[in-house]
N, C-alpha and C positions, 0 to 999 in steps of 0.2 A: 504494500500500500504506500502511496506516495507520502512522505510526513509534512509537504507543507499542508497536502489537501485535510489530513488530519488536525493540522494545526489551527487552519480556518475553518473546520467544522467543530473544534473546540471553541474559539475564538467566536463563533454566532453564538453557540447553544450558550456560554456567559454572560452573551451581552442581553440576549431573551430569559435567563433566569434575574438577570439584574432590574430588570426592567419591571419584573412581575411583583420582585421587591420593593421597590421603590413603588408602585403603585401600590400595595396591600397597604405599606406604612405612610403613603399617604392619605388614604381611605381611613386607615384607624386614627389618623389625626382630625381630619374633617368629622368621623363619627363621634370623639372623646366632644365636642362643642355641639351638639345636636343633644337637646333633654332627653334625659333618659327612659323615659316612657315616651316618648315621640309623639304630645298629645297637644304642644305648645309652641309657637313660635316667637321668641325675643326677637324684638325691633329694636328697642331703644331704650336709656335709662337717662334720669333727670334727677339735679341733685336740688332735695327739697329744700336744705338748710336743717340744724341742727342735728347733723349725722345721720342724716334721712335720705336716704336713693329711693327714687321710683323708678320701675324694672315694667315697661310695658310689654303685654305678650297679647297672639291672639289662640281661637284654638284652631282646626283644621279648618277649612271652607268645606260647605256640606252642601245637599239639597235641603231646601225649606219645603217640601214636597209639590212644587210648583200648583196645581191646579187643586192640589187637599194639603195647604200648608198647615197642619193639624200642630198643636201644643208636642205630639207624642217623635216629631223629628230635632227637638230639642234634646232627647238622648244620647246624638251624639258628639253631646258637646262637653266635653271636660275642665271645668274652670279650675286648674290647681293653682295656690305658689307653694308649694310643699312643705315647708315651716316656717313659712312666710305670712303674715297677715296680708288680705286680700282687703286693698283700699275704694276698689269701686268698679264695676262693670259697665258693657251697654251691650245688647244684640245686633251687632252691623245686618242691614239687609239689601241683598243686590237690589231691590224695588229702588231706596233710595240715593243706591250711589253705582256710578258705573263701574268702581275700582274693583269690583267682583262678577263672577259667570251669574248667568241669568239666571231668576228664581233659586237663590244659594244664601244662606246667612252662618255667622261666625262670632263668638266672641271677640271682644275687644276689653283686657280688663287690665291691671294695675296688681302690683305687688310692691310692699313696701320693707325695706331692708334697714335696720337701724344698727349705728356703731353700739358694739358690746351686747348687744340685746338680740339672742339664739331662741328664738317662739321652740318650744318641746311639743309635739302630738299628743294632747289630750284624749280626746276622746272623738269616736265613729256617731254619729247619729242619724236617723233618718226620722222623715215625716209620715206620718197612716198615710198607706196605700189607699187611697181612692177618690173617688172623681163621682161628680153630680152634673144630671145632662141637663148642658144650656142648652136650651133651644133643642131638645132629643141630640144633643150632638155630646159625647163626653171626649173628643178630640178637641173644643174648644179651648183656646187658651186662656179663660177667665177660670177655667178648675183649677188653677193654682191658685188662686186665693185661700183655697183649703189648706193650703202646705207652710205650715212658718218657719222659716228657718231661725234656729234661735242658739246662740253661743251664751245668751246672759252678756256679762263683759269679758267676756274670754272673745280674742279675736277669731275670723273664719279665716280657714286657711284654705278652704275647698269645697264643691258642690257641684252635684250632677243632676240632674233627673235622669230616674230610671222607668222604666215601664218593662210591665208584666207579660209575659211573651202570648201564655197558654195555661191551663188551668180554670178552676171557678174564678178568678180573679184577673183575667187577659185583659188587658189594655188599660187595668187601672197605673196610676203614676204615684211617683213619690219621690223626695228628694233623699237623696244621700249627700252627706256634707261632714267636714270634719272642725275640731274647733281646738287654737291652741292652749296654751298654760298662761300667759299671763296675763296680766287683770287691769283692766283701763279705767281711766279716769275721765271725767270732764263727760260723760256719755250725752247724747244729747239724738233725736229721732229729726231722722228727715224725712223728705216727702217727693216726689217727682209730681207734673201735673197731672188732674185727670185728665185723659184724652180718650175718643170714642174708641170703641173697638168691634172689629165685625167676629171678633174670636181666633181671627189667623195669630201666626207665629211670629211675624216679621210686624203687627204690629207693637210688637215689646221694643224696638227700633228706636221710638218715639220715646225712651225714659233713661234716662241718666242717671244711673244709678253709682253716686262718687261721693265719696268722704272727703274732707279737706287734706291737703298736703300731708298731715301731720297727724292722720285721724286711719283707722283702719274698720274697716266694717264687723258688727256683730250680730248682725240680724238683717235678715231680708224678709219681705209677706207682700201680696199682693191684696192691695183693698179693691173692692168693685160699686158702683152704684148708680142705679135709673134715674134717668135724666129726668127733674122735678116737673118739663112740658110734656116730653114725650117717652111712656114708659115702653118704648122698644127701643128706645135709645139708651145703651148702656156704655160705660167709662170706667175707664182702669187707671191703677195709679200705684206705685210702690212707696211701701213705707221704711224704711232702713233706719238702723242704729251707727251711729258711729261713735268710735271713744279715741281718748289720747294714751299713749304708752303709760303707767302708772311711775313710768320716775319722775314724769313732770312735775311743777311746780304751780300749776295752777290749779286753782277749787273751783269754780265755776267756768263757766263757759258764754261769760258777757261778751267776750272779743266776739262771739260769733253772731252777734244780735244784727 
């Protein structure tokens, strides 16, 4: 056998084993910066003041079931910050903006990061499984008003809605949500407006659900109520808790008035 032709079919088969290296280990470096349950995408962080980063994420782009945008395609949306307090949400929906595929909605929400202050996993919670038919429809998005989500003052660090596949119990909903260890101050309940709703999914779009800079969310619930002209007219609105980290130094909460 010739030993240069040996030589250069040594000399390929190295430079194609090298090659394959250096692409694995670059793969395993793009993959170590991709969250590790692969449920969120980081955009951006902003620094609050007072040791405070806000870490914006959203969750995948989904369908909002285009022509039965029902409450129940909101399962597959995963709002984590892992042991993070969660400072504020909104449901983005392709209806309203073109930056997403047609008939699709996403989370868009907020995690807040403070110097020295590590939130611990408290505790798993969920809300009764079930649903009452608007309108004969229990796909409507106003059955969440049944569902509170509640930390007391312990921050939420996560929330999903789940629904019931099969069984006596199919298509009922409920949230699952987690909530951290430690204990806030200055608590104070907000509001979004009422706005009308026909029951879709993509009308929750319309409500800003956000804590101040410096505030982390402990509670979410959906209030509902008939329009005092016309009672087929109904309006939704959320009601949320927000608090401050408990090493602050403030007792009330006048600056917020």
């Amino acid at each position: 056998m010739d030993n240069s032709g040996s030589a250069i079919g040594f000399y390929v088969i190295s430079v194609f084993i090298m090659i394959i290296i250096l692409f694995y280990m670059n793969s395993t470096i793009i993959l170590s910066n991709v969250n590790v349950d692969d449920t969120v995408t980081e955009s951006n962080e902003t620094d609050a003041g007072g040791g405070i980063i806000i870490s914006n994420y959203t969750t995948p782009i989904n369908s909002d079931g285009e022509s039965n945008p029902s409450l129940h395609y909101l399962d597959r949306h995963d709002v984590t910050c892992g042991k993070r307090p969660i400072n504020g949400f909104v449901l983005v929906s392709s209806r309203d903006t073109s930056e997403a595929p047609d008939s699709t909605i996403y989370y868009d929400y907020n995690c807040l990061d403070k110097e020295d202050e590590k939130d611990e996993f408290n505790s798993s919670k969920t809300t009764s499984y079930m649903y009452e038919n608007v309108n004969d429809d229990h796909n409507d998005v106003r059955n969440l008003s049944h569902h509170t989500i509640s930390c007391g003052t312990n921050p939420l660090l996560r929330f999903q809605l789940k629904r019931i596949a099969d069984g006596d119990n199919k298509d009922k909903v409920y949230y699952k949500y987690e909530c951290g260890d430690t204990l806030g101050v200055s608590c104070k309940d907000e509001y979004t407006d009422y706005i009308q709703t026909e029951g879709n999914n993509f009308d929750l779009s319309k409500h800003e659900v956000y804590c101040k800079d410096d505030k982390y969310l402990t509670g979410v619930q959906m209030e509902r109520k008939v329009d005092d002209n016309d009672k087929n007219v109904e309006r939704i609105r959320y009601k949320y808790s927000c608090c401050k980290y408990g090493d602050d130094d403030t007792d009330d909460d006048t600056d917020d008035e």
